[in-house]
VEXDREN-247317 format. One record per residue (C-alpha): residue number from 1; x, y, z. Coordinates in steps of 0.05 Angstrom, whole numbers. Example, Ala and Ser with C-alpha at 12.3 -4.5 7.8 and 13.67 -1.06 7.14 Angstrom:
BEGIN
(site 1,(246,-90,156))
(site 2,(273,-21,143))
***
This chain:
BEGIN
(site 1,(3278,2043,1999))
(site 2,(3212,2011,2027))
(site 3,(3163,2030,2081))
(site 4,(3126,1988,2132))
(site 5,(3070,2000,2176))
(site 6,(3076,1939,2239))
(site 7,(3022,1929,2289))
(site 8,(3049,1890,2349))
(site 9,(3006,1859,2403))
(site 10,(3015,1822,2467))
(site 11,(3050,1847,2524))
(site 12,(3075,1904,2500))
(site 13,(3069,1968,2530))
(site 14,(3097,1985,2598))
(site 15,(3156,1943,2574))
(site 16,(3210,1992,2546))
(site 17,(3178,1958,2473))
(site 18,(3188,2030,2444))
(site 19,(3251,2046,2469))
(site 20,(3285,1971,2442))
(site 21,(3246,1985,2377))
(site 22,(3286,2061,2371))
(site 23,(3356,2028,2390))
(site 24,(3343,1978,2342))
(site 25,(3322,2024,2291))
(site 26,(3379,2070,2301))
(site 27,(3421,2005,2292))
(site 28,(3398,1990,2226))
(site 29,(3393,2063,2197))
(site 30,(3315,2047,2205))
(site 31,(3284,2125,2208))
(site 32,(3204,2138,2220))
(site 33,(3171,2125,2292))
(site 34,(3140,2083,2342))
(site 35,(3077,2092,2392))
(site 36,(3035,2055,2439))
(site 37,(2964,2053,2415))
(site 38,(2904,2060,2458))
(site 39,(2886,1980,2452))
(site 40,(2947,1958,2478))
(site 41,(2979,1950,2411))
(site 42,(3050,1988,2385))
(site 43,(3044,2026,2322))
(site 44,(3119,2025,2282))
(site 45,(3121,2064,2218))
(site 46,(3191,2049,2186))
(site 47,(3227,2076,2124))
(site 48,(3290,2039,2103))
(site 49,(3331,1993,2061))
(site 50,(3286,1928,2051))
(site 51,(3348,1885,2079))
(site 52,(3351,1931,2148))
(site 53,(3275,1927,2150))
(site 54,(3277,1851,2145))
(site 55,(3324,1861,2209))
(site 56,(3289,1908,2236))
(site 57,(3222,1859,2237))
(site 58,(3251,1801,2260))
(site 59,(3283,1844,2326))
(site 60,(3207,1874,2334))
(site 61,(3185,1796,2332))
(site 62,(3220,1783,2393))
(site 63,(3219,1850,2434))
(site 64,(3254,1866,2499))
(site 65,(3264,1814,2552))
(site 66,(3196,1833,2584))
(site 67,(3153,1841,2522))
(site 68,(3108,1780,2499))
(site 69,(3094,1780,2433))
(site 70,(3033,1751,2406))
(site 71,(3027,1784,2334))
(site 72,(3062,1825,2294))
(site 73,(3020,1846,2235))
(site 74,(3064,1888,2179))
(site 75,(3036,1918,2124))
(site 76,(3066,1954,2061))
(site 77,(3069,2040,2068))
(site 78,(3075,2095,2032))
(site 79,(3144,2131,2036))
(site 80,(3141,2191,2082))
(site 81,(3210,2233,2103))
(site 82,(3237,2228,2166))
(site 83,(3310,2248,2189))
(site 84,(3316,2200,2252))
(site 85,(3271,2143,2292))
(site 86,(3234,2181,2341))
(site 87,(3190,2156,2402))
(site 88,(3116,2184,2383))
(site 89,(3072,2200,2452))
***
C-alpha cells in the first residue's frame, strides 16, 4: 500500500474534475478523497496499491472531457484509513 497527495491545476473546477476522479478511484479500488481548493487547484489524497495509483495518476493527468490540465504535482503521504473515495466540500 502507498499514499499520494496530487495537486492538479488548470481548468479544473466547475468541470465534474471531482466526480471523474471518484469514478476512477472507485475503479481502481483507490479509497481517500478529493476537493477543490480555494486557488483553483484539486486536492486528491489517495491510498492504494502502487500499480492502481500509477493508474489512477495517469487518468487524473488527463481529466474529464472539459478539464485542462496544466500540472499535476504528486507528492508521497502518509497512510491514513479510509473505507471508500469520497467527494470532500
Amino acid at each position: 500500500m502507498k499514499a499520494v497527495e496530487i495537486y492538479v491545476s488548470g481548468v479544473v473546477q466547475g468541470v465534474g474534475f471531482r466526480y471523474y476522479t471518484t469514478r476512477i478511484a472507485k475503479e481502481l479500488g483507490i479509497r481517500g478523497f478529493v476537493k477543490n481548493l480555494a486557488d483553483g487547484r484539486v486536492y486528491i489524497y489517495a491510498v492504494g496499491e502502487e500499480s492502481s495509483l500509477e493508474k489512477f495518476i495517469s487518468n487524473v493527468r488527463y481529466g474529464p472531457p472539459l478539464a485542462i490540465v496544466r500540472d499535476v504535482e504528486v507528492k508521497n503521504a502518509e497512510i491514513k484509513e479510509f473505507e471508500r473515495f469520497e467527494v470532500r466540500r
